[in-house]
Each structure stands twice: as structure tokens, then as C-alpha cells.
N, C-alpha and C positions, 0 to 999 in steps of 0.2 A: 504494500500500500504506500503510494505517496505524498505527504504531508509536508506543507509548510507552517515552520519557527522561528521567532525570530533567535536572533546567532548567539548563542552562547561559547564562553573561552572552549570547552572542550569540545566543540567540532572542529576545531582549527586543526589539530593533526590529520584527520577525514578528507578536510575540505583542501589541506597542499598538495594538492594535485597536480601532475605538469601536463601544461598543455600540449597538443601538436602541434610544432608550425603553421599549418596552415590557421589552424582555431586561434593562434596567438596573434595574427593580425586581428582579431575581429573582437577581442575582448581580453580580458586579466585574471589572471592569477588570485586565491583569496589573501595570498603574501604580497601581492602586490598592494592589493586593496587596503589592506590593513598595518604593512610595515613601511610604502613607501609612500604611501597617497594618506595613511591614517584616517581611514575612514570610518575607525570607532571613534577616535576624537572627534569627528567633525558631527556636532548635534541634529547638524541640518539630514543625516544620511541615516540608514536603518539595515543593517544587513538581514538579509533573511535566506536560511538555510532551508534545501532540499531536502528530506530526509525519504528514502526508500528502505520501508520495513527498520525504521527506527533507526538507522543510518545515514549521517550526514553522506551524502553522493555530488552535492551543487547547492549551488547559492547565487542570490543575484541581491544589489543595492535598489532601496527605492532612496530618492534622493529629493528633499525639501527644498533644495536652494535651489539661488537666481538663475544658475544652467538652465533649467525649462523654460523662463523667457525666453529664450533665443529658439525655440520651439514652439511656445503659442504662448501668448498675453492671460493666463489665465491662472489667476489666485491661488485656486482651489485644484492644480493639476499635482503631480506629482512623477518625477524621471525615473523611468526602469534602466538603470543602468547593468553593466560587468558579469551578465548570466552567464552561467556555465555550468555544465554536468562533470561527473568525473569520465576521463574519457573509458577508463575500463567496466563504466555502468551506460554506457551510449548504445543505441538502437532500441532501448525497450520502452520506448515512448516516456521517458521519466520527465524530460523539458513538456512535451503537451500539457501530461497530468499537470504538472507543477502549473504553468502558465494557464490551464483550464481554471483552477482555484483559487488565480491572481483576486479576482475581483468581487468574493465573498473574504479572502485574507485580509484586504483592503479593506472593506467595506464595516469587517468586524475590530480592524486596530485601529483605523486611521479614519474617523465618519467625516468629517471635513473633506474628503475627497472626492472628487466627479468626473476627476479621468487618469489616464494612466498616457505617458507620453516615454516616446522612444525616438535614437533614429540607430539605421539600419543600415551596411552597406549593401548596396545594391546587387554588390556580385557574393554576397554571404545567402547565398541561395536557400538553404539549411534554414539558417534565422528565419528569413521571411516569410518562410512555406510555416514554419512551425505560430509566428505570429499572426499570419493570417489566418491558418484554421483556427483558432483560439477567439478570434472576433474584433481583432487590431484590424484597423482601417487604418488607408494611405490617406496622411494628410494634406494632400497633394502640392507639395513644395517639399525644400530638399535645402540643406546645409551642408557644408564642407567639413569634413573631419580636418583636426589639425594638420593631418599629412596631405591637407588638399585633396580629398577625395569625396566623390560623392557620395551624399548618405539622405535615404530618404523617410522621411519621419511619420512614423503611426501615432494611431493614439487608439486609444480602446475607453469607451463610456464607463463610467460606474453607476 
């Protein structure tokens, strides 16, 4: 069964997982998140771990602050940042699940919230099949990732 928590210290062994190449252009590491970006300091952000059958396997940040301006004008929105699975628990639909129950996990920790905002590269093909079946809509404009690349941003209702 797959459930979302939010992060506590002892999934961190779980959750260092290395990515592949290719998955490492398109997102980070929970050592990333947490030892070089400090994203448990930062109040504004909220880790929330994947757990399959009571095991941390992935995690992904929802993220309070101003970065989601740059994405849409809206208060009450909130950024899905740094998702990732472990790769040796990949293929069993564990991202759908997890992202299928984004929006009652929302709904139950965070009620302030009325949408969920992302952006996505375009050639992360993976990503976008799995955010579109889940009920993420293209918001039809598009941002540059820091490397200059294009990304183009969902958002999904709550």
C-alpha cells in the first residue's frame, strides 16, 4: 500500500537514494534537498515522504514561497517540487499512487490550498504522462529552467 507522510529524520537513510543520470537532470536527491538546498530549514517548504508498505521509497517538497509566483499570481497555490521514487522500487506505479492522493494529503494538512502548481521538462516524458493521468492540467505557458531550458507548467485544482 502506498501512503503519504510528512518527512521525518528517520526516513533519511531510505530516502538516499542515487539517482540515474538520466532522472538526475530532471530532479534531486533527498541529500540534496536537505544538506545543500536545506530544505528542512526553510519554513516556507514541507517534505513529504512516499512510503510503500511502510517504507520510505520517494519523497517530493511542497513549497510555500515566492517561486510559485513566477508560475501563477495566486495566494492560495502551493509548488510540487524534487519528486522522486527510489529507482530500485520504479515500475510499480508507486509515483501515480503517491500523486493520485496528492490532493486529499493537501486538502487534509494544508486547507488554505486551491491548487497545486509544477513545471515540467518537456522532454521528461515519464513526468508528464504520470502528471497528466493524475488530473495536472497544462497551464498553457512555459518558463525556462535555470539551464535555459524549456519547462512547461501544470497545475492541478484542489
Amino acid at each position: 500500500m502506498v501512503e503519504l507522510e510528512l518527512y521525518k529524520e528517520n526516513h533519511y537513510s531510505d530516502l538516499n537514494y542515487t539517482l540515474n543520470q538520466e532522472q538526475a537532470k530532471f530532479t534531486y536527491t533527498i541529500n540534496y534537498c536537505i544538506n545543500e538546498r536545506n530544505d528542512l530549514e526553510d519554513r516556507n517548504k514541507t517534505i513529504v515522504t512516499i512510503l510503500e508498505d511502510k517504507t520510505p521509497v520517494g519523497f517530493f517538497i511542497l513549497d510555500f514561497g515566492k517561486d510559485k509566483f513566477e508560475l501563477k499570481n495566486n495566494d492560495s497555490a502551493i509548488l510540487l517540487r524534487s519528486l522522486s521514487v527510489n529507482p530500485n522500487t520504479q515500475g510499480k506505479g508507486i509515483g501515480k499512487k503517491s500523486m493520485s492522493q496528492l490532493k486529499n494529503f493537501i486538502s487534509e494538512n494544508f486547507s488554505d490550498v486551491n491548487e497545486v502548481l509544477l513545471s515540467v521538462h518537456k522532454n521528461n516524458l515519464s513526468a508528464n504522462k504520470l502528471y497528466y493521468s493524475v488530473g495536472f492540467v497544462n497551464a498553457e505557458f512555459e518558463v525556462l529552467s535555470p539551464a535555459g531550458e524549456d519547462l512547461s507548467v501544470l497545475s492541478l485544482a484542489i
